[in-house]
MARBA-3410 file (N, C-alpha, C, O; in Angstrom, 1 decimal):
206
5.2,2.9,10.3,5.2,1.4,10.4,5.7,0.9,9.0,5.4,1.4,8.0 ~ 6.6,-0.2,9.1,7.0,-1.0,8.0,6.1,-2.2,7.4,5.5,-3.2,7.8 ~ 6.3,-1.7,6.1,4.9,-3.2,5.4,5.9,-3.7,4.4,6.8,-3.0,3.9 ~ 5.9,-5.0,4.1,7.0,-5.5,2.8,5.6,-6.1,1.8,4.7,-6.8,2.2 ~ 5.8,-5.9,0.5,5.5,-5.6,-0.7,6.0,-6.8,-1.7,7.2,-6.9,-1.8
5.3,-7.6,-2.4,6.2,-8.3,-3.4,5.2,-8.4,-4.7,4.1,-8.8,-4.9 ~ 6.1,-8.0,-5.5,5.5,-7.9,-6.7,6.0,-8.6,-8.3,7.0,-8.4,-8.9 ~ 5.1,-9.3,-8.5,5.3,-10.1,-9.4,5.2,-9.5,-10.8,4.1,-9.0,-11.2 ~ 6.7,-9.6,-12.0,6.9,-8.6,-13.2,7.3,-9.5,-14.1,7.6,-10.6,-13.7 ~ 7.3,-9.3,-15.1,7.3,-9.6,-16.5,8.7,-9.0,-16.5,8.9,-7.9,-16.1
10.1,-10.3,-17.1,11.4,-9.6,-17.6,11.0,-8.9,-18.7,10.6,-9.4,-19.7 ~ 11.0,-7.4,-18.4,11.0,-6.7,-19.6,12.4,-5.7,-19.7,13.1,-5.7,-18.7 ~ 12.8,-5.0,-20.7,14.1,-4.2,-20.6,13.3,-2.6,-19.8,12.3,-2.2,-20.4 ~ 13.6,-2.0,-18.8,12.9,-0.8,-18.2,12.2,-1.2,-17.1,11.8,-0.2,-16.5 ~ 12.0,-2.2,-16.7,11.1,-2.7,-15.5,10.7,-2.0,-14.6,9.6,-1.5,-14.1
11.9,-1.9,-14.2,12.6,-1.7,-12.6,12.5,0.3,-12.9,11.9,1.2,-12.3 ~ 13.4,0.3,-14.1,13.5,2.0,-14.0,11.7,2.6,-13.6,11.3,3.3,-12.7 ~ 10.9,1.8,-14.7,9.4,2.3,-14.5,8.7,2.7,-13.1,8.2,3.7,-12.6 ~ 9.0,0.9,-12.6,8.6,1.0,-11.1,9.2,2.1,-10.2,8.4,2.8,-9.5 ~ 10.0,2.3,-10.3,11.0,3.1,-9.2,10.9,4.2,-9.7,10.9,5.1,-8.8
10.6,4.7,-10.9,10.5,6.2,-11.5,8.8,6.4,-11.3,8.4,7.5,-11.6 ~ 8.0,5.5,-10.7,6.8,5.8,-10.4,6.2,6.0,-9.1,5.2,6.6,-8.9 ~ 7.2,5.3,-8.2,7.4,5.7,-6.9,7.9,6.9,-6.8,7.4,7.7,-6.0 ~ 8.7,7.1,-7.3,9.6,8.5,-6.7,8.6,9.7,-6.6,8.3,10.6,-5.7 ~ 8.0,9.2,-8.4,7.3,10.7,-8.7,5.7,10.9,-7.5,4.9,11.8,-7.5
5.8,10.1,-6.8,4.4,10.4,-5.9,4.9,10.1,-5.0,4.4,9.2,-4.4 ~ 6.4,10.6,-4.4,7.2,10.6,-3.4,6.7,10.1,-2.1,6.5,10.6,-1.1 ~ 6.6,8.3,-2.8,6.6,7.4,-1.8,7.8,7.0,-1.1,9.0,7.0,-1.6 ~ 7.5,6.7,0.4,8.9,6.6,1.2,9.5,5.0,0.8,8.8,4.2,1.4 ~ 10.2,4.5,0.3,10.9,2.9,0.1,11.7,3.0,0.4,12.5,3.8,0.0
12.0,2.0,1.6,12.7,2.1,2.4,14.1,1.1,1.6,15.3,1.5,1.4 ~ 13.7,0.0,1.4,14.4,-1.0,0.4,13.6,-1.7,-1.0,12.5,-2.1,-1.3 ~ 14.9,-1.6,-1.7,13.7,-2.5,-3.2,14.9,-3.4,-3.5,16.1,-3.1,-3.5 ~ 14.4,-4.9,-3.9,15.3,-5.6,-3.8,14.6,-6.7,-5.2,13.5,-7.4,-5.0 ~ 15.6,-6.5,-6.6,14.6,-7.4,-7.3,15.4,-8.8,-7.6,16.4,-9.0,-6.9
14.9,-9.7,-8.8,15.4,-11.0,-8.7,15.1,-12.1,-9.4,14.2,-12.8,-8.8 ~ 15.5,-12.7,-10.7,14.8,-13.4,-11.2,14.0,-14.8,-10.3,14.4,-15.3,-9.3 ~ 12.8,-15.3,-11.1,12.1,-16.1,-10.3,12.4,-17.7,-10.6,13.4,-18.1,-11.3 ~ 11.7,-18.4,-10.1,11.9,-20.3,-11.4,11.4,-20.2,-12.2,10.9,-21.2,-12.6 ~ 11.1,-19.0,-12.9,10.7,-19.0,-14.1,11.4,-17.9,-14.6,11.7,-17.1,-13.8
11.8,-17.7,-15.8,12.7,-17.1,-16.5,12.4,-15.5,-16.8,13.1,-14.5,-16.6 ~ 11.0,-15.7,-17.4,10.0,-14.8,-17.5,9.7,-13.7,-17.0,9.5,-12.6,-17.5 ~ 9.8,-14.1,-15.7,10.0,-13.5,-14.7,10.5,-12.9,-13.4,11.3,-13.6,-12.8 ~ 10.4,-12.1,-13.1,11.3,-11.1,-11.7,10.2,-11.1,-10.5,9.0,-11.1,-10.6 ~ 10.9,-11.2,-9.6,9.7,-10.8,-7.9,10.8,-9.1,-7.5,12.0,-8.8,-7.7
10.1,-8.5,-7.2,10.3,-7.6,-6.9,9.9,-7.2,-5.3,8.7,-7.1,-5.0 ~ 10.9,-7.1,-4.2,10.3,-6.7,-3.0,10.3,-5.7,-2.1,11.1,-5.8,-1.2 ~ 9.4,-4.4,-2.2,9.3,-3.5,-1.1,9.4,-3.4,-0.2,8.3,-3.7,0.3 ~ 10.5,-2.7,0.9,9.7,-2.3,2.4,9.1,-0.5,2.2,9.8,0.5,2.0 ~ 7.6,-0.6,2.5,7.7,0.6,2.4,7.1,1.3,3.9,6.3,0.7,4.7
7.5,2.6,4.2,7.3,2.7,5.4,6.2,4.1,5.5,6.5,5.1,4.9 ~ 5.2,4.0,6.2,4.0,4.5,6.2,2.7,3.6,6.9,2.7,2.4,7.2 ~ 1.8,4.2,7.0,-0.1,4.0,7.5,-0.7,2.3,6.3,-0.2,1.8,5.3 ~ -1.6,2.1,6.7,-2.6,1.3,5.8,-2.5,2.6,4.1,-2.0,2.3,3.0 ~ -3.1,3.7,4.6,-3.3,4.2,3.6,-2.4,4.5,2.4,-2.8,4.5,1.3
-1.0,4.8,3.0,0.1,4.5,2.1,0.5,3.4,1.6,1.0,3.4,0.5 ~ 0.5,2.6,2.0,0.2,1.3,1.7,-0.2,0.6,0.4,0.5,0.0,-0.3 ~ -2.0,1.0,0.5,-3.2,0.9,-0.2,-2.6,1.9,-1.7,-2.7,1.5,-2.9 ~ -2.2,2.8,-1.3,-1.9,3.6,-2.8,-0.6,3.0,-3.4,-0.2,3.4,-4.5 ~ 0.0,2.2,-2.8,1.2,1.9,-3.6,1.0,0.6,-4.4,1.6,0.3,-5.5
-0.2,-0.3,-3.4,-0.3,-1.2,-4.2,-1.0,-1.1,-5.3,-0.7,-1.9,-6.2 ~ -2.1,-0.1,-5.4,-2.8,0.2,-6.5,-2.0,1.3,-7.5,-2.7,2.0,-8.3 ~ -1.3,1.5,-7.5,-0.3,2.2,-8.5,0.7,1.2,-9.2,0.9,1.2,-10.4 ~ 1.1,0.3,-8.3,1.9,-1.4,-9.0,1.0,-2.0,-9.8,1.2,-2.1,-11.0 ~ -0.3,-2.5,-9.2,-1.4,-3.1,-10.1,-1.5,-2.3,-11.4,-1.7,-3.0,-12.3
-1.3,-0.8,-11.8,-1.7,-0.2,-12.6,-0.6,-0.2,-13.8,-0.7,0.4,-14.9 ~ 0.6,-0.9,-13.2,1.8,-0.7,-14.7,1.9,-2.4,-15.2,2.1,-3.5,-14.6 ~ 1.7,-2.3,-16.0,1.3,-3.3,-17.6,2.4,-4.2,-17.2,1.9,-5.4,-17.2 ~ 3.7,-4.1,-16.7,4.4,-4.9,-16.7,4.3,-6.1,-15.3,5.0,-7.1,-15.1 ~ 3.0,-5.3,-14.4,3.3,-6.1,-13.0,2.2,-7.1,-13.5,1.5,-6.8,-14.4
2.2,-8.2,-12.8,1.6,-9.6,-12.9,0.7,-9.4,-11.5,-0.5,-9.1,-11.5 ~ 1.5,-9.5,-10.3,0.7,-9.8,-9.5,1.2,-8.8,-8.3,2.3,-9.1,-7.9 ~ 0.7,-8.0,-7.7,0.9,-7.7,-6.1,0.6,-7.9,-4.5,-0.5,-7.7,-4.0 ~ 1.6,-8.4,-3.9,1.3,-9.7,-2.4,1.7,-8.3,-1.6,2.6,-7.5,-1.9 ~ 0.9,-8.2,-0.5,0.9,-7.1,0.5,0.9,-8.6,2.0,0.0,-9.3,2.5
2.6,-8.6,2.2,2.6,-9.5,3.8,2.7,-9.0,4.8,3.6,-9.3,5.6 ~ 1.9,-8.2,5.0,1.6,-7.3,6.2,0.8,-8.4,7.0,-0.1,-9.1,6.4 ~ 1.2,-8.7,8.4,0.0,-9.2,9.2,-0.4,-10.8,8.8,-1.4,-11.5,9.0 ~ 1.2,-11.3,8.0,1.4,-12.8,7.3,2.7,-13.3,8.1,3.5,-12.6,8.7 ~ 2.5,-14.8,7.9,4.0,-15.0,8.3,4.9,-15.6,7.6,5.0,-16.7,7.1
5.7,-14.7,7.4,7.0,-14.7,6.5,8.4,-14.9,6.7,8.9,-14.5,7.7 ~ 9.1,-15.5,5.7,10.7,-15.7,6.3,11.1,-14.2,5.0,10.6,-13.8,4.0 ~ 12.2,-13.9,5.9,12.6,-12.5,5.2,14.1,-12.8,5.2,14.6,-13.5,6.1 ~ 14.9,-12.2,4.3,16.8,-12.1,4.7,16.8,-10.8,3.9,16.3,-10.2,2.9 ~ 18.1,-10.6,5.0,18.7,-9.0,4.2,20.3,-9.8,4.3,20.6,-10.5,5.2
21.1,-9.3,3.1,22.4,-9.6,2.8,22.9,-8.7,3.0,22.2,-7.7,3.1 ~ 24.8,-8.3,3.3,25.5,-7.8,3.6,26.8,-7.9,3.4,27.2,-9.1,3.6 ~ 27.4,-7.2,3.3,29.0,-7.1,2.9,29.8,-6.0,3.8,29.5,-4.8,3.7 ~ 30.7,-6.4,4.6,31.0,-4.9,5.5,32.4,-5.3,5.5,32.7,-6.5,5.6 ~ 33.3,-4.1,5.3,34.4,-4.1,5.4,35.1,-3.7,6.9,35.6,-2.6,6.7
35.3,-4.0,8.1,35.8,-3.5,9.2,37.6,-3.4,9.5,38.4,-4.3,9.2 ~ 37.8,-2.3,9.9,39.3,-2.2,10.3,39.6,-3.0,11.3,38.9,-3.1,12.3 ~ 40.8,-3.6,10.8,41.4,-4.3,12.3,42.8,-3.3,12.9,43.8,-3.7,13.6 ~ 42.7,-1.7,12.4,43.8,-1.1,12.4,44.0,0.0,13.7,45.0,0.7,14.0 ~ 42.4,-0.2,14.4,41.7,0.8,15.3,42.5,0.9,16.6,42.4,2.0,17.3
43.3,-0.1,17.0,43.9,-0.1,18.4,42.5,-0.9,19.4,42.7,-1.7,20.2 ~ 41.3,-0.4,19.0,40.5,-0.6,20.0,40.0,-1.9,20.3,39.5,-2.5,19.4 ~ 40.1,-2.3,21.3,39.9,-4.0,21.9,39.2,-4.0,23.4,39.6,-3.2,24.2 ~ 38.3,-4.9,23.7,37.3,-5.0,24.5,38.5,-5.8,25.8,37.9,-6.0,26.9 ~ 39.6,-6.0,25.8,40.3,-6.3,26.9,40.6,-7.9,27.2,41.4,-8.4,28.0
40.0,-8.5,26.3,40.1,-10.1,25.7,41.3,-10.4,25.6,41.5,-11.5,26.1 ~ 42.3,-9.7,25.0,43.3,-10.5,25.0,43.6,-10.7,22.9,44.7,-10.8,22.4 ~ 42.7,-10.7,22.4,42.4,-11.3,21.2,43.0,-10.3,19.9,43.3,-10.5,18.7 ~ 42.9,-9.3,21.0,43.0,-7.8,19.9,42.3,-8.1,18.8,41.9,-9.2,18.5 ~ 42.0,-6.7,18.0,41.1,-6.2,16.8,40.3,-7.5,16.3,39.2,-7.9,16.5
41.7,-7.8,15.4,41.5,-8.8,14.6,40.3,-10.4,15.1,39.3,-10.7,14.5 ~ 40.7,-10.8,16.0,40.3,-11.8,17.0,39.2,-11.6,17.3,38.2,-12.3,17.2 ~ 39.3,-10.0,18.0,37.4,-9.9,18.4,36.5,-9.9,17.1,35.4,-10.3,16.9 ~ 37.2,-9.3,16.4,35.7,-9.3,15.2,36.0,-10.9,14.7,35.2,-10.7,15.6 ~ 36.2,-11.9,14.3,36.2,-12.9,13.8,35.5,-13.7,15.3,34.7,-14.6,15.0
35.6,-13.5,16.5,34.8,-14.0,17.5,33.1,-13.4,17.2,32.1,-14.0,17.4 ~ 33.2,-12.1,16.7,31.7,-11.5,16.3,30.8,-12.3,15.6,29.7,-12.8,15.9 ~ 31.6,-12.3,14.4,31.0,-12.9,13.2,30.7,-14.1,13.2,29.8,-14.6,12.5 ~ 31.5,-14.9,14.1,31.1,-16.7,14.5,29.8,-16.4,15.2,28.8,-16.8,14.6 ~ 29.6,-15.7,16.3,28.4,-15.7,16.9,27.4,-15.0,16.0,26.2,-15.1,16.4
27.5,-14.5,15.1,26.4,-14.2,14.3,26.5,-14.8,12.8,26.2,-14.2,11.7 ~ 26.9,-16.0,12.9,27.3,-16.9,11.6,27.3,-16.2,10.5,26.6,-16.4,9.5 ~ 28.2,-15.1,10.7,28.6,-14.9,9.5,30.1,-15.6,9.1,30.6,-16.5,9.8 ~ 30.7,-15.1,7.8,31.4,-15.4,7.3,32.5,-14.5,6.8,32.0,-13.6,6.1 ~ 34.1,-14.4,7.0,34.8,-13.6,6.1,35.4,-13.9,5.4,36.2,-14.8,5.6
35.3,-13.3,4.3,35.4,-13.4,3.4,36.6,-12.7,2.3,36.6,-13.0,1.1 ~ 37.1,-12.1,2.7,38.2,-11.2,2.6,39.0,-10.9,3.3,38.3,-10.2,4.1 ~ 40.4,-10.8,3.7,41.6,-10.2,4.6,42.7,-9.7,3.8,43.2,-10.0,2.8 ~ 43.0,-8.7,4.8,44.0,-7.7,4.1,44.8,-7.4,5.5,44.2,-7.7,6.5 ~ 46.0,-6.7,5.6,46.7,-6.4,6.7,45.6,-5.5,7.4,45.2,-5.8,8.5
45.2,-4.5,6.8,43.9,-3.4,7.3,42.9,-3.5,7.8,42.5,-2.7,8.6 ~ 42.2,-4.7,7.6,40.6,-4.7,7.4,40.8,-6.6,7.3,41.8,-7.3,7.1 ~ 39.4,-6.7,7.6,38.7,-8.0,7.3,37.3,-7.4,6.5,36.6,-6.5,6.8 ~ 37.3,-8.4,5.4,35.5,-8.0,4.8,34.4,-9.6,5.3,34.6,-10.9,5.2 ~ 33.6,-8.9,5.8,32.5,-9.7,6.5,31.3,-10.6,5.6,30.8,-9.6,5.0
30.9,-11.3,5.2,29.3,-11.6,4.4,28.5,-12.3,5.8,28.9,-13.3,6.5 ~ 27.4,-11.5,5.8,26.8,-11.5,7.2,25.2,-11.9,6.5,25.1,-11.1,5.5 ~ 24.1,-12.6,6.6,22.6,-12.4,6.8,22.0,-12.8,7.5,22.4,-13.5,8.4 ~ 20.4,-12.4,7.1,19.8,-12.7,8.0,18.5,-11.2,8.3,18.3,-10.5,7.3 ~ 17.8,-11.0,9.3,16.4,-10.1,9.5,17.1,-8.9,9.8,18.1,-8.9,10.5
16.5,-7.8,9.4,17.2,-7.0,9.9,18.2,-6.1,10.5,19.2,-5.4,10.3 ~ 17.0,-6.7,11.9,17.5,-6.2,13.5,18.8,-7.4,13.8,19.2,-7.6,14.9 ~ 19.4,-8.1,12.7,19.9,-9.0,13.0,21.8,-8.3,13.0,22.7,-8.3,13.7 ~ 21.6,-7.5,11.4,22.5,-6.7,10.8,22.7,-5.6,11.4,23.8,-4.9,11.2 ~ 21.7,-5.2,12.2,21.9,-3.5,12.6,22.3,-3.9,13.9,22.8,-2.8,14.3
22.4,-4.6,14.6,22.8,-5.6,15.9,24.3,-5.6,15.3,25.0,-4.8,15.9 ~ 24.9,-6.5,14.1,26.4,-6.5,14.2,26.8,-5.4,14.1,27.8,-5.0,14.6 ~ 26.1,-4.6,13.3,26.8,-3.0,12.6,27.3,-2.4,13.9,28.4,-1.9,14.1 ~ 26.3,-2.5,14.8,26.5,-1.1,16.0,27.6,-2.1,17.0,28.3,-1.4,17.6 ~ 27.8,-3.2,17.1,29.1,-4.2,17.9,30.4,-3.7,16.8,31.4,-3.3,17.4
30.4,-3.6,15.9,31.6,-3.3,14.9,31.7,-2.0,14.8,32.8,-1.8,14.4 ~ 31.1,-1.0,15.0,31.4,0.1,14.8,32.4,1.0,15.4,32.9,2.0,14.8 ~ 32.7,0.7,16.9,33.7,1.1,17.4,35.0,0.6,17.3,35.9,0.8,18.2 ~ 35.2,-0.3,15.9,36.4,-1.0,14.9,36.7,-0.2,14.1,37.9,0.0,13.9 ~ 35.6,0.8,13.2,35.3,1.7,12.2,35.4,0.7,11.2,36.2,-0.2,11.0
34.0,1.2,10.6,33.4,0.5,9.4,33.9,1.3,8.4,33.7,2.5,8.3 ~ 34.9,0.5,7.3,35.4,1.3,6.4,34.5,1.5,5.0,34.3,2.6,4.6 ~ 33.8,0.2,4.4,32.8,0.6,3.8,31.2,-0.7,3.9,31.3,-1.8,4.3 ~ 30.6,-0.4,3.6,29.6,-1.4,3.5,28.2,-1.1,2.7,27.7,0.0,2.4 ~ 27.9,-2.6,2.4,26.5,-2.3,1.4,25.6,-3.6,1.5,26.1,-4.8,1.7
24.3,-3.2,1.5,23.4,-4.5,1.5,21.9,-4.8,0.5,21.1,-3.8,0.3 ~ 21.7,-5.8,0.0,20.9,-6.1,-0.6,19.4,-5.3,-0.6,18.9,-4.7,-1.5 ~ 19.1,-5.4,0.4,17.9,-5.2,0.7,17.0,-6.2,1.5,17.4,-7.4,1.5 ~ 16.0,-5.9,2.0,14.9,-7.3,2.3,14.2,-7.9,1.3,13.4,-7.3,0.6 ~ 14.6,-9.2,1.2,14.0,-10.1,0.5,12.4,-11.2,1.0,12.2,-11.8,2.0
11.9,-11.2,0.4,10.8,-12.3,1.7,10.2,-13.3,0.9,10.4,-13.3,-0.3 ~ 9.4,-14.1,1.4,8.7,-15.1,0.8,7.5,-15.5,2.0,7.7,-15.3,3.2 ~ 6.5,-15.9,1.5,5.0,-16.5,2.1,5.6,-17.9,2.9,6.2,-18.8,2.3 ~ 5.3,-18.0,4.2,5.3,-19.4,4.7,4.5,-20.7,3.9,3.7,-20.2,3.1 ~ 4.6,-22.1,4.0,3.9,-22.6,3.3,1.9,-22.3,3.6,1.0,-22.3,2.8
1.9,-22.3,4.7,0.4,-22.7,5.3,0.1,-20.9,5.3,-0.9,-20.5,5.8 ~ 0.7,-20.1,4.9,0.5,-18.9,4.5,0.3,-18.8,3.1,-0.5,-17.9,2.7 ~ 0.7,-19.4,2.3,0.5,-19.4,0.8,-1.0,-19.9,0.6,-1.8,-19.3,-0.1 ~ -1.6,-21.3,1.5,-2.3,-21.9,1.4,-3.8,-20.8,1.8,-4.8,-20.7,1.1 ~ -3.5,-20.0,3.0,-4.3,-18.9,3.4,-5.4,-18.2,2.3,-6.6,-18.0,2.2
-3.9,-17.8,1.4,-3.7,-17.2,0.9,-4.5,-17.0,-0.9,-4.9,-16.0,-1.5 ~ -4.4,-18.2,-1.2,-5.1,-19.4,-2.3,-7.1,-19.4,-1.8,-8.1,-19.4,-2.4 ~ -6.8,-19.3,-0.9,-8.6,-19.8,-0.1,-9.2,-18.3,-0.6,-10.0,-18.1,-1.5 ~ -8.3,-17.4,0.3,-9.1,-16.0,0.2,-9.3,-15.5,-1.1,-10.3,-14.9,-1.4 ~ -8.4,-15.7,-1.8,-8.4,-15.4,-3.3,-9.6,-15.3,-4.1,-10.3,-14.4,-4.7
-9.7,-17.1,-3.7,-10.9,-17.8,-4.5,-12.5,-17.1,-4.1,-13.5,-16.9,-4.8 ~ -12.1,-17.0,-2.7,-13.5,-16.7,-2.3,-13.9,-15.3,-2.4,-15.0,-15.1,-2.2 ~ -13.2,-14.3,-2.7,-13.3,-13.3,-2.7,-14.4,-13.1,-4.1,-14.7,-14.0,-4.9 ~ -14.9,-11.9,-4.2,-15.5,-11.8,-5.6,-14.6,-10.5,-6.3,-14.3,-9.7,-5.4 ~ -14.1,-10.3,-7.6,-13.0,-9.1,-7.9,-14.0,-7.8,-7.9,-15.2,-7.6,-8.3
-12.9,-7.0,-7.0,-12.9,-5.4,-6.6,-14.1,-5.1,-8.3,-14.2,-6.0,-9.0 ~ -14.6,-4.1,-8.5,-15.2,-3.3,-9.1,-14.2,-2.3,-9.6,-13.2,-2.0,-8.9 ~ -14.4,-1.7,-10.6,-13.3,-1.1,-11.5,-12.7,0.4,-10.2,-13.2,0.4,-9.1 ~ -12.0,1.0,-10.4,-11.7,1.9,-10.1,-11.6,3.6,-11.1,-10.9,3.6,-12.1 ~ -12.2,4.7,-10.8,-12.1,5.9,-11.4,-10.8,6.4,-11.1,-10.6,7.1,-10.1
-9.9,6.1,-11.9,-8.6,6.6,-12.1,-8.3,7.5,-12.8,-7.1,7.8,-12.8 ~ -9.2,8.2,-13.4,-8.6,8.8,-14.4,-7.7,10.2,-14.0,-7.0,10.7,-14.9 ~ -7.9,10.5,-12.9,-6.9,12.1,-12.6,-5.7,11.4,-12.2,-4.8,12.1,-11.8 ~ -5.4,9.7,-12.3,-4.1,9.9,-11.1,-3.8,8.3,-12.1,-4.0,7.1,-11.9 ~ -3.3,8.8,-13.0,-2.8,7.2,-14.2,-1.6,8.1,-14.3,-1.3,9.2,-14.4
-0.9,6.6,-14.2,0.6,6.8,-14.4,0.8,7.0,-16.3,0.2,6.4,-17.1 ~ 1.6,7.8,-16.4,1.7,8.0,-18.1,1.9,7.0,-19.0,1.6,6.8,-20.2 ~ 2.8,5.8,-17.7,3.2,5.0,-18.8,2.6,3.8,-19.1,3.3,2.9,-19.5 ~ 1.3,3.6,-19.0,0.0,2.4,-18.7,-1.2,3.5,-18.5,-2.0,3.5,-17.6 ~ -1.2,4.4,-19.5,-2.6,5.1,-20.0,-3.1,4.4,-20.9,-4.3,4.3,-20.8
-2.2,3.7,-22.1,-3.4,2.9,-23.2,-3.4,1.7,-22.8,-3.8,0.9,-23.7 ~ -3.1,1.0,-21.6,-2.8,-0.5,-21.4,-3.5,-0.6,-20.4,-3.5,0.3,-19.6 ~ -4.3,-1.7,-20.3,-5.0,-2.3,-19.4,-4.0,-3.3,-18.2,-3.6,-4.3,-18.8 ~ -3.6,-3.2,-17.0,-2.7,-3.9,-16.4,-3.1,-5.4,-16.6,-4.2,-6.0,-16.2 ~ -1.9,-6.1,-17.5,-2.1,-7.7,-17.2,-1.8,-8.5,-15.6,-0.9,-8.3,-14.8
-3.2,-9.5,-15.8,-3.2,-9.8,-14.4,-4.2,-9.5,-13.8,-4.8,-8.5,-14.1 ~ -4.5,-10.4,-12.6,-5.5,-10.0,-11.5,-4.6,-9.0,-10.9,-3.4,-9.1,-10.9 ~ -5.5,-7.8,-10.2,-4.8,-7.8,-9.0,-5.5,-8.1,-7.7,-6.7,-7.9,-7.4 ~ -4.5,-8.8,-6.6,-5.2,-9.1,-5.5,-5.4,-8.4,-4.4,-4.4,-7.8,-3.8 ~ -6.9,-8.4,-4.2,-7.3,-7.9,-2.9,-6.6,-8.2,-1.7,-6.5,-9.4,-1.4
-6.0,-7.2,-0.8,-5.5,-7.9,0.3,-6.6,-7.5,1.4,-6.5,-7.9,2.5
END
């Protein structure tokens, strides 16, 4: 199962390498990581899909809580959230192959891309380049319609998300009312690089 992750960091120079070099090494599955400055300068949001149980889960976010540079970690598992994944796809219009429209190559994919409001953004005698978003199943939906065009190259952001408003508000309540977790015995499983540092920041109970 897929859970998306957002993690609130401190612009520091190494951030990202730390995060991602601390995942690797307790060879968590991340499916996408997608970072990004915030309205504040200060700061970066950082957002995971990572794919696994509750339990994997639970260890990732208590491994983020534990590096000096994260502020805050939001687990929107089981929340309602607006998410976008971005994209860039380059498709041939050189394939011969046409659905019988009339329109050839070229025509059918620019009829594609209207119905899935995307945009092109590039032409060449060869190819058209696509900027498509949106959820997903929205992207893996055009990929597999374009593919028998042949996809010459392509690349995508990642998933991005954000808290609905009356989900933020949820969110604010449980906080408050909660009483903070009790310390945790970490000592066999500390990351090297936040052994003499106490993590700044709450972290929140999900």
């Amino acid at each position: 199962m897929r859970h998306v992750l957002s993690a609130l960091v401190t612009n520091q120079p190494g951030v990202l390498a730390h995060i991602s070099g601390m995942l690797a090494s307790r060879a968590f599955n991340i499916d996408s990581l997608a970072v990004g400055e915030t309205e504040n300068p200060e700061f970066s949001r950082v957002t995971f899909v990572v794919n696994g149980d509750g339990r994997v889960l639970d260890q990732v976010r208590k491994q983020l809580e534990k590096i000096v540079t994260v502020v805050k970690v939001l687990n929107f598992s089981n929340r309602n959230f607006v998410e976008r994944d971005l994209m860039l796809i380059k498709v041939s219009t050189n394939s011969g192959v046409t659905s019988g429209t009339g329109n050839g190559s070229r025509g059918e994919i620019r009829e594609l891309v209207e119905i899935f409001r995307g945009k092109i953004v590039d032409v060449s005698p060869g190819h058209v380049m696509v900027e498509i978003s949106g959820q997903e199943r929205k992207l893996e939906s055009f990929i597999d319609l374009v593919r028998p065009y042949g996809i010459i190259e392509m690349v995508r952001t990642g998933r991005v998300a954000l808290l609905r408003a009356e989900q933020e508000n949820e969110l604010e309540q449980s906080e408050q009312s909660q009483p903070p977790e009790p310390p945790e015995d970490d000592s066999g499983d500390e990351d090297p690089a936040s052994e003499e540092t106490e993590t700044e920041g709450d972290p929140q109970p999900e």
